[in-house]
C-alpha positions in Angstrom: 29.5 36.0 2.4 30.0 33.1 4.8 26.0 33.1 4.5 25.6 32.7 1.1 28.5 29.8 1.1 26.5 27.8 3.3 23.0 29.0 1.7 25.0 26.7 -1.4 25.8 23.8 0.7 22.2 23.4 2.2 20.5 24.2 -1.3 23.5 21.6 -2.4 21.8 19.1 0.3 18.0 19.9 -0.3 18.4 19.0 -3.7 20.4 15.6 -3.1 17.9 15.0 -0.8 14.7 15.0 -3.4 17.1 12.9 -5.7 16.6 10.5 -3.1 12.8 10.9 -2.2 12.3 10.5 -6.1 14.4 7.6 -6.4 12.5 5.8 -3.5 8.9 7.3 -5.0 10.2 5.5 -8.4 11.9 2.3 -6.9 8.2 1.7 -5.6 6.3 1.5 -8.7 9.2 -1.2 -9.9 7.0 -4.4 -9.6 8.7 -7.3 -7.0 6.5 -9.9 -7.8 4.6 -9.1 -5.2 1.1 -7.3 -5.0 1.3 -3.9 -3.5 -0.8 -1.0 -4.3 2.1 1.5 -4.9 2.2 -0.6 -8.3 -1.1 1.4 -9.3 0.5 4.9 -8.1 -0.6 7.2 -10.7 -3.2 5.7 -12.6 -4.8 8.2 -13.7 -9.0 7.2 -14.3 -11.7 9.3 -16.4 -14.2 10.1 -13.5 -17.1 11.8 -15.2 -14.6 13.1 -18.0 -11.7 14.2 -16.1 -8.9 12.2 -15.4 -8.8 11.5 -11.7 -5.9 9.3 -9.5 -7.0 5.6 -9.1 -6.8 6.2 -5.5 -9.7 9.0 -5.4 -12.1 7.3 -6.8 -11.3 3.4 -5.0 -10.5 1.5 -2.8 -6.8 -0.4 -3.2 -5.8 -3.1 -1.1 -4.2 -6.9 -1.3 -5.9 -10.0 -1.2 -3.1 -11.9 -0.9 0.3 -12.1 -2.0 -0.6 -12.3 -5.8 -3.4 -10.1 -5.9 -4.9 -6.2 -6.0 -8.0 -6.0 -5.2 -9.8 -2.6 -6.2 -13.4 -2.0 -4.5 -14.9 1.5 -6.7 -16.8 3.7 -4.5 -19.3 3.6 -7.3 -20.6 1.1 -9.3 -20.2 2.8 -12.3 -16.6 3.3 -12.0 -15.9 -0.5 -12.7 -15.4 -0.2 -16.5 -13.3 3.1 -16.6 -10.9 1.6 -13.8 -10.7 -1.8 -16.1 -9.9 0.6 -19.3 -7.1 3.1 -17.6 -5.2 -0.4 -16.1 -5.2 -1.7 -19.6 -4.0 1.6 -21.9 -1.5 2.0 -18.9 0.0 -1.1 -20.3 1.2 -2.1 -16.6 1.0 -5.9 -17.6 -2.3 -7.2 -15.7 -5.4 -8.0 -17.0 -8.1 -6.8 -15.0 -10.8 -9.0 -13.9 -14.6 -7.0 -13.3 -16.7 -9.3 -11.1 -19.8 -6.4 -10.6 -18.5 -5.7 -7.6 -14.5 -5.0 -7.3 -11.7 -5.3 -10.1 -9.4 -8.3 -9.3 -5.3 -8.0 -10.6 -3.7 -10.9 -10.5 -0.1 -10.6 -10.4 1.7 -12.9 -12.0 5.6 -14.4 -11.1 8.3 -12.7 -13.1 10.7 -14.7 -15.3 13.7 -14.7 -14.7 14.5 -12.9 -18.1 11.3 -10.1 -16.3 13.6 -9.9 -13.1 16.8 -8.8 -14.8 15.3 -6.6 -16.8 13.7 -4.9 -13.8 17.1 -5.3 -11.5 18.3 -3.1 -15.5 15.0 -0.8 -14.7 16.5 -0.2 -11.0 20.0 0.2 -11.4 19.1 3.1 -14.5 16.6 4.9 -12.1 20.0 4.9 -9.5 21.9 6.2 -11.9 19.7 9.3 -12.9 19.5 10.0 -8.9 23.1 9.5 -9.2 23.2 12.2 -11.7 20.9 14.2 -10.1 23.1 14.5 -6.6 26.2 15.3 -8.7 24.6 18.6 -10.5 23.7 19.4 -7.3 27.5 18.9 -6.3 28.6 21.0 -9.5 25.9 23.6 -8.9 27.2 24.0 -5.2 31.3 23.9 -5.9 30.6 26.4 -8.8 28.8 28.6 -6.3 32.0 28.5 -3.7 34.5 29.2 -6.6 33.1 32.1 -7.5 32.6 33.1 -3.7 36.6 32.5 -3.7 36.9 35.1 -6.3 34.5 37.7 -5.2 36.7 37.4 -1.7 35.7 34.4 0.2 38.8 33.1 1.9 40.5 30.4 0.1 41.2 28.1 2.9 37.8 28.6 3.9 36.3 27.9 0.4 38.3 24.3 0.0 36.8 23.0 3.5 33.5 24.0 2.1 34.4 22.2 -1.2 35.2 19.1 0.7 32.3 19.3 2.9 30.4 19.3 -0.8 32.4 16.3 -1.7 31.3 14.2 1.0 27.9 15.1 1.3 27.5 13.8 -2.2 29.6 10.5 -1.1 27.0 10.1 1.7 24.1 10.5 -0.7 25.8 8.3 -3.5 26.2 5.9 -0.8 22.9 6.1 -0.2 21.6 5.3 -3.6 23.6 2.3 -3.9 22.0 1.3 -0.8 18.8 1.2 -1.6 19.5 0.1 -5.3 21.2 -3.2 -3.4 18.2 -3.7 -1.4 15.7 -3.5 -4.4 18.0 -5.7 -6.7 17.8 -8.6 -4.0 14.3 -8.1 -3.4 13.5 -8.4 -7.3 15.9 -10.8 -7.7 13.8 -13.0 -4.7 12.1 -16.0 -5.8 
């Protein structure tokens, strides 16, 4: 039984711990101001009819601060890339000079950057969300471990050990929601 307790505490922890890998994966794709080409993660391109990710059939990399520069590995590729940025609606208008695909990023308003900082501080809340199912899932788990015959005293340490694992990961997640605010909010 004492197996199965802590089987619920690590499960309890994997899954906090994807919350977080997602939130981070998503945080990414939140645009700073700054070219990066994490904002083109999962653009998905036809490539001889079936959609493809942007980063299988080019090359992504900055020009400078304000720019994406994407170099096709064929030729050919240069209008389908222009299309799928365009229907993806990301806010760029791509530029097709024969050779690579230019983005030019331009400088969020201050109106853009609050409502990105909203953007962020909603994506937290879901991973927020996410870490306390996990906490229910986990405490459910002990209680009925209690009931089946699990020692009680034994069960409430485990129920606190739950508690501040989630504290640690909430922690967490404000942590990085902090750091993604100031960097949006960055001039």
């Amino acid at each position: 039984m004492q197996e199965d307790v802590n089987k619920y505490i690590e499960d309890a922890q994997h899954l906090m711990e994807r919350a977080i890998e997602h939130l981070s994966h998503e945080l990414i794709k939140v645009r700073t101001g700054k070219a990066s080409p994490a904002m083109l993660e999962g653009l998905m391109v036809q490539y001889y009819g079936s959609p493809t990710p942007l980063n299988q059939v080019a090359n992504i990399t900055t020009g400078d601060a304000r720019t994406i520069v994407i170099q096709p590995w064929e030729r050919s590729m240069l209008g389908p890339i222009s299309r799928a940025i365009l229907e993806a609606n990301l806010g760029f208008n791509p530029q097709d000079d024969g050779t690579v695909v230019r983005l030019s990023v331009p400088p969020l308003t201050e109106e853009r950057r609050k409502e990105l900082v909203k953007l962020a501080k909603h994506l937290g809340e879901e991973a927020k969300i996410g870490v306390r199912n996990a906490r229910r899932d986990a405490i459910e788990h002990i209680k009925k471990a209690i009931k089946n015959g699990y020692p009680e005293d034994a069960g409430h340490n485990k129920e606190k050990q739950v508690q501040a694992l989630t504290d640690k990961f909430i922690q967490q997640i404000d942590h990085l929601i902090e750091v993604k605010e100031k960097d949006i909010m960055t001039v």
